[in-house]
N, CA and C atoms as a LAMMPS dump frame, in Angstrom:
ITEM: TIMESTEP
0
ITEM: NUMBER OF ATOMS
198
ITEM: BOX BOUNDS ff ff ff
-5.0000000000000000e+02 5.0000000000000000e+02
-5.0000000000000000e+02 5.0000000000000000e+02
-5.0000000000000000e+02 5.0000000000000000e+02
ITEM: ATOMS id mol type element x y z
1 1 1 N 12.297 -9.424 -20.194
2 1 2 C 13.225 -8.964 -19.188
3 1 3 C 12.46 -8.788 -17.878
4 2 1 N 13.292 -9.139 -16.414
5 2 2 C 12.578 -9.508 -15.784
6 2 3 C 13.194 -8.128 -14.443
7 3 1 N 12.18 -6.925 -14.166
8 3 2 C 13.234 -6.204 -13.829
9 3 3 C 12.528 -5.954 -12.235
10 4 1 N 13.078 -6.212 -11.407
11 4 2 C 13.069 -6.222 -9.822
12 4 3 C 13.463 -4.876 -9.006
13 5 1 N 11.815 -4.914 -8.15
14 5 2 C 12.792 -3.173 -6.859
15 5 3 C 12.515 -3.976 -5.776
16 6 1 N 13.547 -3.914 -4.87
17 6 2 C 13.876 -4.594 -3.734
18 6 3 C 13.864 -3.232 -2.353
19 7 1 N 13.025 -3.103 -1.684
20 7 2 C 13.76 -2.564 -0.592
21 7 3 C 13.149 -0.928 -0.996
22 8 1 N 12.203 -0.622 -1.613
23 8 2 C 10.966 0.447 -2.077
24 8 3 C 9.59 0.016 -1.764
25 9 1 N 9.189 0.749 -1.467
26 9 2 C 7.272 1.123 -1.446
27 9 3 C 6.924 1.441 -2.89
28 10 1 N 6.36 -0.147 -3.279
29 10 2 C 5.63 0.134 -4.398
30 10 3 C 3.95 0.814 -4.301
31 11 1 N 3.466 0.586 -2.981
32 11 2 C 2.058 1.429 -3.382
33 11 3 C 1.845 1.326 -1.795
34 12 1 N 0.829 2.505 -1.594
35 12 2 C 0.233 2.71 -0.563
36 12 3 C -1.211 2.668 -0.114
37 13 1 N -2.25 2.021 1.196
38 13 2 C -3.481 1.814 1.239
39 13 3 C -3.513 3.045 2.504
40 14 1 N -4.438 3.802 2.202
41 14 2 C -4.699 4.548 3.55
42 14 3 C -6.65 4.363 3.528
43 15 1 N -6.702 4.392 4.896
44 15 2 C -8.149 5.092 4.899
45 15 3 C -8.649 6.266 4.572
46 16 1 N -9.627 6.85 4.225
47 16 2 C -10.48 7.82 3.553
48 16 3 C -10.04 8.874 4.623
49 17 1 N -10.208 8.763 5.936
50 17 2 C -9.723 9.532 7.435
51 17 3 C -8.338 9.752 7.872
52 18 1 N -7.174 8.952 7.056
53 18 2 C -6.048 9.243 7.303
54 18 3 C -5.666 9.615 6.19
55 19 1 N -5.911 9.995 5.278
56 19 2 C -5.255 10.197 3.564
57 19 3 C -4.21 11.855 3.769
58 20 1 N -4.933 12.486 4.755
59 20 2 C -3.447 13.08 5.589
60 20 3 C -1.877 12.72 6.067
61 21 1 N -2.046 12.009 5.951
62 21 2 C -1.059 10.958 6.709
63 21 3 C 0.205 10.614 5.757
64 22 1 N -0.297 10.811 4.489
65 22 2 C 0.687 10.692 3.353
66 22 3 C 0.829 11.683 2.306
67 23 1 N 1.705 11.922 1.538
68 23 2 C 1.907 12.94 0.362
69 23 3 C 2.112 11.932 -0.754
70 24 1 N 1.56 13.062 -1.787
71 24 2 C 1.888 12.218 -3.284
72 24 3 C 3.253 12.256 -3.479
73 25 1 N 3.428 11.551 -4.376
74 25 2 C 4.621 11.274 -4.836
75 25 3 C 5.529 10.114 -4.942
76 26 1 N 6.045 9.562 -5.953
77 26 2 C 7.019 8.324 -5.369
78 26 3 C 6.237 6.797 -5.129
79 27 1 N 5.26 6.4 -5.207
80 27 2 C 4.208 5.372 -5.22
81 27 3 C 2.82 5.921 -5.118
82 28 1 N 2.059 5.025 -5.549
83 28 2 C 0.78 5.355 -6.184
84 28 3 C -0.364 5.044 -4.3
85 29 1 N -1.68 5.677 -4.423
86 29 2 C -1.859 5.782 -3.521
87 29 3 C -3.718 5.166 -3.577
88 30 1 N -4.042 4.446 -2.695
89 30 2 C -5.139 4.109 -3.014
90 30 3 C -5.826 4.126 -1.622
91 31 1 N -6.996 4.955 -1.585
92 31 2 C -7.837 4.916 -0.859
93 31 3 C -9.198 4.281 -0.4
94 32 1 N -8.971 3.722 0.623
95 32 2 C -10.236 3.213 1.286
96 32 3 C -11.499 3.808 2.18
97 33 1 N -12.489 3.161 2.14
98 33 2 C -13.647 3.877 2.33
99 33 3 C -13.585 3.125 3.975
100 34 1 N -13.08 1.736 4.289
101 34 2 C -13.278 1.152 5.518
102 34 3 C -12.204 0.451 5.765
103 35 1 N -11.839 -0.431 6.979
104 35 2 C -10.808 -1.077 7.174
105 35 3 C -10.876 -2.221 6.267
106 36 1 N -11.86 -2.699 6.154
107 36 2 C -12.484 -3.689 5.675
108 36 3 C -12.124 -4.058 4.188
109 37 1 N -12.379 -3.016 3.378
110 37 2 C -12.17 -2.722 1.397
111 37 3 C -10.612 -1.968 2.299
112 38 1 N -9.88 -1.55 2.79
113 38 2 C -8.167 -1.386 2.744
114 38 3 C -7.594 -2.556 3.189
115 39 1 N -8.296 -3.583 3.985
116 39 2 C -7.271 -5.013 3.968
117 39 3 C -7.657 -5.794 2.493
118 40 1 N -8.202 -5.944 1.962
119 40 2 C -8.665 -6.57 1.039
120 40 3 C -8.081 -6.119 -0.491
121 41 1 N -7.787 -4.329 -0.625
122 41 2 C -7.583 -3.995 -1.668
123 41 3 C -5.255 -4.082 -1.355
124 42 1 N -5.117 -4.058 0.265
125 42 2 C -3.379 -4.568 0.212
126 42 3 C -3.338 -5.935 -0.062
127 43 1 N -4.489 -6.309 0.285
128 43 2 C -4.11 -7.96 0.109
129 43 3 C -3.895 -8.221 -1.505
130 44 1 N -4.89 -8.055 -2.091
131 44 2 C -5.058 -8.279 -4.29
132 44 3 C -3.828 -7.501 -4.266
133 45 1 N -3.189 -6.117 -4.071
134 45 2 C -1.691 -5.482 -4.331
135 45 3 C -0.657 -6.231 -3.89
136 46 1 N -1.004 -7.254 -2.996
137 46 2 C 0.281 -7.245 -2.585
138 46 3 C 0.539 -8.697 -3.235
139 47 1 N -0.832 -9.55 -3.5
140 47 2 C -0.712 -10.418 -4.801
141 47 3 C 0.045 -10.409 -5.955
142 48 1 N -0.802 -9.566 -6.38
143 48 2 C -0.697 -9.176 -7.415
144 48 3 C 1.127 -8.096 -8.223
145 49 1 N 1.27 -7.993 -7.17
146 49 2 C 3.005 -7.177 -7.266
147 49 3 C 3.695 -7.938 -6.677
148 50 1 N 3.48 -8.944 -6.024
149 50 2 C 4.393 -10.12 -5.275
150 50 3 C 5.403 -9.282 -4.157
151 51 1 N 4.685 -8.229 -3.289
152 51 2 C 5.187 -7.706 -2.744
153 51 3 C 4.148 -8.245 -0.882
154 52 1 N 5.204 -7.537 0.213
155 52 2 C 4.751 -7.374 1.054
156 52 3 C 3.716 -6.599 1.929
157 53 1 N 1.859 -6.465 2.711
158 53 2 C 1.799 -5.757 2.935
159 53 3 C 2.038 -5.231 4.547
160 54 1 N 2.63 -4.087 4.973
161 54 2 C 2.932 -3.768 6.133
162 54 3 C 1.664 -2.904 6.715
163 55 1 N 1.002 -3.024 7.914
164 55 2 C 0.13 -2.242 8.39
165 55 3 C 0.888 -1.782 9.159
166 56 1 N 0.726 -0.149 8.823
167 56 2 C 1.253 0.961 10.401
168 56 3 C 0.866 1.221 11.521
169 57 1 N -0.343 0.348 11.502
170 57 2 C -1.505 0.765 12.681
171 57 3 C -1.751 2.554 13.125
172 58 1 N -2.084 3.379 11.784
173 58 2 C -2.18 4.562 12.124
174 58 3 C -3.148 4.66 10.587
175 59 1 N -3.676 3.7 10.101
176 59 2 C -4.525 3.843 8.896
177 59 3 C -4.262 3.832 7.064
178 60 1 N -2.844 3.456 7.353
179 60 2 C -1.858 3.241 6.687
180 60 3 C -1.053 2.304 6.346
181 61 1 N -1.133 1.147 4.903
182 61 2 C -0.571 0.124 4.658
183 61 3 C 0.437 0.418 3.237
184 62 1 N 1.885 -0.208 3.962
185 62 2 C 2.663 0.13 2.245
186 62 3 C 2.93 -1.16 1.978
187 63 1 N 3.373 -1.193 1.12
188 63 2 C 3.697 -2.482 0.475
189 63 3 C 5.167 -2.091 0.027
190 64 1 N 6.023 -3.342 0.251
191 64 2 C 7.003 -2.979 -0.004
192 64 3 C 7.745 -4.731 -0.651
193 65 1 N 8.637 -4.181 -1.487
194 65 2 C 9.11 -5.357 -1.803
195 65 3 C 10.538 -5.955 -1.049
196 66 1 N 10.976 -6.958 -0.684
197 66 2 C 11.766 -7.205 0.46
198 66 3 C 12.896 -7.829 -0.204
């Protein structure tokens, strides 16, 4: 069974310096040490979940499925 979320934040990338910026809850949250390992670790998520990643330009990437 093939079961689809459309139009949710399946996961979130913040930097180590903005991890303020978000609350738990509701998608899983993964932190980066540089910009560098947070484009790289939305990029494999957003592979890997066949989802979109959005940068907020405030240190903060969600992924969302469209």
């Amino acid at each position: 069974m093939d079961i689809e979320q459309k139009g949710k934040i399946l996961a979130i990338v913040v930097l180590a310096g903005a991890r303020n910026k978000v609350k738990p809850g509701g998608a899983p949250i993964f932190i980066a040490e540089n910009e560098e390992e947070q484009e790289k670790i939305a990029l494999n998520l957003s592979r890997t979940l066949k989802a979109m990643a959005h940068d907020l330009e405030n240190g903060v990437y969600i992924l969302m499925k469209h």
